[in-house]
C-alpha positions in Angstrom: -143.2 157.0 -188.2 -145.0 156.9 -184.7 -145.2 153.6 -183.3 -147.5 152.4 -180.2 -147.0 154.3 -176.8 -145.4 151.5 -174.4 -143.5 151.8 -171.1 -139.9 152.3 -170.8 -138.2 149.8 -169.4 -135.9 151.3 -167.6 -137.4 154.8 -166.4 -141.1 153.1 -166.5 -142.4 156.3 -168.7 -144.7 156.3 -171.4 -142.6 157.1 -174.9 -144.5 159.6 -177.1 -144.6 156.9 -179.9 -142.2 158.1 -182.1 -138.4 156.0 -182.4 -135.7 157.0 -184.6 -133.1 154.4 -185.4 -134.3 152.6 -182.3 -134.0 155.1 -180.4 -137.9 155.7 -178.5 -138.6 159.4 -177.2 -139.8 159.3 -174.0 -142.9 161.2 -172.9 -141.2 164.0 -170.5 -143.4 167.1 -170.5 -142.4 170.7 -168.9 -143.2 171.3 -165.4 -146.1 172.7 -164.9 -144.7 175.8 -163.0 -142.3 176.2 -165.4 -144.9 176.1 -168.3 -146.9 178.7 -166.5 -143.9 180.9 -166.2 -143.4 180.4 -170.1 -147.1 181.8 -170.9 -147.0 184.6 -168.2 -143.4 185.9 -169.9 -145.3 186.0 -173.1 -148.0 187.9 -172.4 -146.0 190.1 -170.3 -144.0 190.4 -173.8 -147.8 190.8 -175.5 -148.5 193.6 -172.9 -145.2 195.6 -173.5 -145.5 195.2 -177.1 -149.2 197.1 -176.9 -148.2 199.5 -174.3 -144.6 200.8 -175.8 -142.9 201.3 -179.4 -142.5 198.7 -180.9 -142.4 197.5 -184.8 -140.8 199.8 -187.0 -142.8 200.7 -190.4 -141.9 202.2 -193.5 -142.8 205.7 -192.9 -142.1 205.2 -188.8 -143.0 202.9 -185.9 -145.4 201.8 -183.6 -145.8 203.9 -181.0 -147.5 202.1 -178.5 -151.1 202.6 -176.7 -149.2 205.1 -173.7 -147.5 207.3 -176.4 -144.6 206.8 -174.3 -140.9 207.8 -175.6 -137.6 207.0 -174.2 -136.1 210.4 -175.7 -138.7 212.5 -174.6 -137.5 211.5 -170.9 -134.0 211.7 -171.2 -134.8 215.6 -172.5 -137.3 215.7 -169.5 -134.7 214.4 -166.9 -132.1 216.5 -168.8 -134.5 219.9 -168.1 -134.7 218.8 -164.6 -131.3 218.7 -163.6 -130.2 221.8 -165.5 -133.3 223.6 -163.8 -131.7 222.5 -160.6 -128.1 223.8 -161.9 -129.6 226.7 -163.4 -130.0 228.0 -159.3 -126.6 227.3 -158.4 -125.1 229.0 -161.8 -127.6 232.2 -161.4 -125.8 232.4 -158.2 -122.6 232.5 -159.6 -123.5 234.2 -162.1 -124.6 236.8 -159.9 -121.8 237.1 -157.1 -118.4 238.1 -157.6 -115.2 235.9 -156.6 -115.4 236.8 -153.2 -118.4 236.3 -152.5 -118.7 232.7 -154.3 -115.4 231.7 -152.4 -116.5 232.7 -148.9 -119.7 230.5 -149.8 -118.3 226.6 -149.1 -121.2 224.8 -151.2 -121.1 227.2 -153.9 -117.4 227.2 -154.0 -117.4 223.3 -154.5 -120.4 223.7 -156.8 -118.5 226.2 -159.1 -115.4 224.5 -159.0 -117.8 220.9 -160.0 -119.1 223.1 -162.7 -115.7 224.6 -163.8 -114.2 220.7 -163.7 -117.1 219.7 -166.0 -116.1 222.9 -168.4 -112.4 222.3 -168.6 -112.5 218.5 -169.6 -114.9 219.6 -172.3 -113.5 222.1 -173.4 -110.0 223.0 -172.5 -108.5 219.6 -172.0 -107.6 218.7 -175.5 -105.4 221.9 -175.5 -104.2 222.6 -172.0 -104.4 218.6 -170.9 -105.4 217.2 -167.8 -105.5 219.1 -165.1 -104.0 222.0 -167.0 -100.3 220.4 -167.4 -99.9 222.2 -170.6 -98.4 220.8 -173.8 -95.8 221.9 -176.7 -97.9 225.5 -177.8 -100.0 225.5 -175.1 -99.1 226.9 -171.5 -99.6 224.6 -168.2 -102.3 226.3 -166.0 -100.6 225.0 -163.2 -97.4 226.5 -162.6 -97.2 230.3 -161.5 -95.8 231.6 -164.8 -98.7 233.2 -166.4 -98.4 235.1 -170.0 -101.3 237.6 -169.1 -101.5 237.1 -165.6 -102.6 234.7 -163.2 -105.2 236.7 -161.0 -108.9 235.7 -161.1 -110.1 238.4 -162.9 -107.2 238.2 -165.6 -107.8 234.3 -166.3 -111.4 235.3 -166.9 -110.5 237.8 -169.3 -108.4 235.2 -171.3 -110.8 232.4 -170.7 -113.7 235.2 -172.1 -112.2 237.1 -174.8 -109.3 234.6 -175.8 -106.3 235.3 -177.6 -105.5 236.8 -181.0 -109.3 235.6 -181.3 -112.0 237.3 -183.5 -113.3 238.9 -180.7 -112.9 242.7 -180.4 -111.8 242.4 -176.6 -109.6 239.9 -177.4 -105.7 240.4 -176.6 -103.1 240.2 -179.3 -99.8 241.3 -179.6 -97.1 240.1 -182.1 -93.8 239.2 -181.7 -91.9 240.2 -184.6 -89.7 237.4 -186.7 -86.1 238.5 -186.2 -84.7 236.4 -188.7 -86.0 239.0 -191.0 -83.8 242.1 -189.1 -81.2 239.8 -187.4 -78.1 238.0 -189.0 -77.4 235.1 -188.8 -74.6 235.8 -186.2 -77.1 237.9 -184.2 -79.5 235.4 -184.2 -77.0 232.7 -182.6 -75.6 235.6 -180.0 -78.9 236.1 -178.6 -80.2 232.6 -178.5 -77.2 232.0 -176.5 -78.0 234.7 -174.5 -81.7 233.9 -173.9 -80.3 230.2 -173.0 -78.2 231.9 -170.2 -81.5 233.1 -169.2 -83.1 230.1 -168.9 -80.6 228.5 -166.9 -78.7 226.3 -169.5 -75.7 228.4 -170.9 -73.4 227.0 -173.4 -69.9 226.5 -172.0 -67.4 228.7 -172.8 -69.7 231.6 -174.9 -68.8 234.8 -174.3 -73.0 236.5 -174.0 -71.9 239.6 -174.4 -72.7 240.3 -177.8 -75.7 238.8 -177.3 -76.6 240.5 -174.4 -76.5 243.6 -176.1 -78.9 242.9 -178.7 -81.6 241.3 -176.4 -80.9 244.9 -174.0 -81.6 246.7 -177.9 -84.4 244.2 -179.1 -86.4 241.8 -176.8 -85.8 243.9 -173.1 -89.0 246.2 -173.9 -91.7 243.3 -173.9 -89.8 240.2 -171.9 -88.0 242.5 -169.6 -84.4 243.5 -169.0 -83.9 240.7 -166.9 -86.5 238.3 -168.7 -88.7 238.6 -165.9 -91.5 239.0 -168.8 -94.5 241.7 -169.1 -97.7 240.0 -168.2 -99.3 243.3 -169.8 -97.5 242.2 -173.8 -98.0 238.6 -173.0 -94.5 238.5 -173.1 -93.1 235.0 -171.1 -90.8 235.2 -168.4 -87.4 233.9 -170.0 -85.9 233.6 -167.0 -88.6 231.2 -165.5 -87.2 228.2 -167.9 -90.5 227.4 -168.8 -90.7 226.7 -172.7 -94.0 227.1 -174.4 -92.2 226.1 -177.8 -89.7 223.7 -176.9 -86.1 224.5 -174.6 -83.6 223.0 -177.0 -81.2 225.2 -178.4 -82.6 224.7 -181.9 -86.0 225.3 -180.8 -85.3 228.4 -178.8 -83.4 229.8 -182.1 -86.7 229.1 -184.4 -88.9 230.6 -182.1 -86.7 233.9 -182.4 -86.2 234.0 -186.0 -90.0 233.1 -186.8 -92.2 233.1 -184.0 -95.4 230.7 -183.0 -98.1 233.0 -182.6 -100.6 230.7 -180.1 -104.4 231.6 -180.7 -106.8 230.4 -178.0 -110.9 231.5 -179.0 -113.2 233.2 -177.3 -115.1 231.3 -175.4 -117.7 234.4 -174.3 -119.6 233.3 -177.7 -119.7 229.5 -176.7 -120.2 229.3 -173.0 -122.9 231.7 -170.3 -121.1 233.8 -168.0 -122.0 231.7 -164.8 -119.8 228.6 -166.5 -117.2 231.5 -167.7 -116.8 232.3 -163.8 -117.5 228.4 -162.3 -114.4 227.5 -165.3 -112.1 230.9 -163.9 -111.9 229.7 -160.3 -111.2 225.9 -161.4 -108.2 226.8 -163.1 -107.2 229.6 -160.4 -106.5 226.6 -157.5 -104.8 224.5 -160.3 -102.3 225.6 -158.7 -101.0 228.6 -160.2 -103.4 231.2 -159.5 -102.5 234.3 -158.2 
């Protein structure tokens, strides 16, 4: 219970009166700039309460005196900088290849824009930076399954393949381990591995040979330089969409993966179609 104020002896301040277990509290109040710091803090907190939303309710929240809203100015913010892409994109949009290209900042602007694109929505199949994965070609390299100029990537890019869309490319590749024996199979995989630069030692390719010449020649070539207009790949490039073991080259023969990629004319404006075409052109691989 509070006892008499007295001096402490050894700091020589008043104690507030109150002692617990002999222990006396002294009489220390705040600084008086401090204090008024406190109180200013707290109104400030009073005045932002008022003035912004605040105190959620059952049916919504308190809005605050200015009607302000933190999601209304992202969207405005948002507007402002696609109004400010939107003339940059028109323009692209607009030109063709050349024309863009021979413009520096609109160059850098649609490659920017064609960067932006890829990593949302190309990366997760074609990786970063187009490197490619197992299925899905690298964008990089000069081996290109329907062609590597600017106007054939934004066909792909644009129609797909073996999409929905009408436009879309698709050919098949039959599954020769329906036609083939098993013998046949084996002779031509050899073969094929010949082309691709890793021949089995000592197999005579002969036999096989003969049955790629009678079966495979008309859509990868008769030197398996590929036909960019089947989408047939270059088997002499040794670039494996599906794997470059022998076992893998053999499955891919008997029952072939059929890669689809969509159409991306449904899902992205033609400006970004074009900006996203002359990104992946100086991947590396364009031609």
């Amino acid at each position: 219970m509070p006892t008499k104020i007295e001096k402490d002896a050894i700091s020589g301040r008043d104690t507030t009166g109150h002692e617990w277990d002999g222990i006396k509290e002294l009489n220390n109040p705040l600084p008086k700039w401090w204090l008024y710091v406190f109180l200013a803090c707290i109104a400030f907190a009073i005045g932002q309460f008022l003035l912004y939303p605040s105190l959620p309710g059952i049916t919504g929240h308190f809005r605050g005196t200015t009607g302000f809203s933190q999601r209304v100015k992202v969207e405005q913010d948002v507007a402002g900088v696609a109004a400010q892409r939107a003339v940059y994109m028109d323009k692209i949009k607009a030109l063709d290849f050349a024309q863009i290209r021979q413009d520096a900042q609109l160059y850098n602007v649609a490659l920017t824009a064609g960067r932006i694109a890829f990593a949302e929505n190309c990366q997760p199949c074609h990786g970063g930076g187009g490197v490619g994965r197992v299925g899905y070609p690298a964008l990089g390299d000069d081996v290109w399954l329907w062609g590597g100029t600017l106007d054939a990537i934004q066909q792909t890019i644009a129609y797909g393949i073996r999409s929905e869309h009408a436009k879309t490319r698709a050919t098949q590749m039959p599954p020769f381990g329906a036609s083939m024996k098993p013998e046949e199979l084996r002779a031509v995989t050899d073969y094929v591995m010949s082309l691709y630069g890793t021949p089995a030692p000592g197999v005579d390719t002969t036999a096989g040979a003969s049955l790629y010449a009678a079966q495979c020649a008309d859509c990868h070539g008769d030197k398996g330089q590929g036909v960019i207009e089947k989408g047939a790949p270059p088997l002499a490039a040794r670039v494996h969409l599906y794997g470059s073991d022998r076992a893998s080259v053999e499955r891919q023969i008997a029952q072939p993966h059929m890669g689809v990629m969509p159409a991306w004319v449904a899902r992205l404006d033609a400006g970004t179609i074009k900006a996203l075409t002359l990104y992946v052109h100086q991947l590396g691989g364009g031609q």
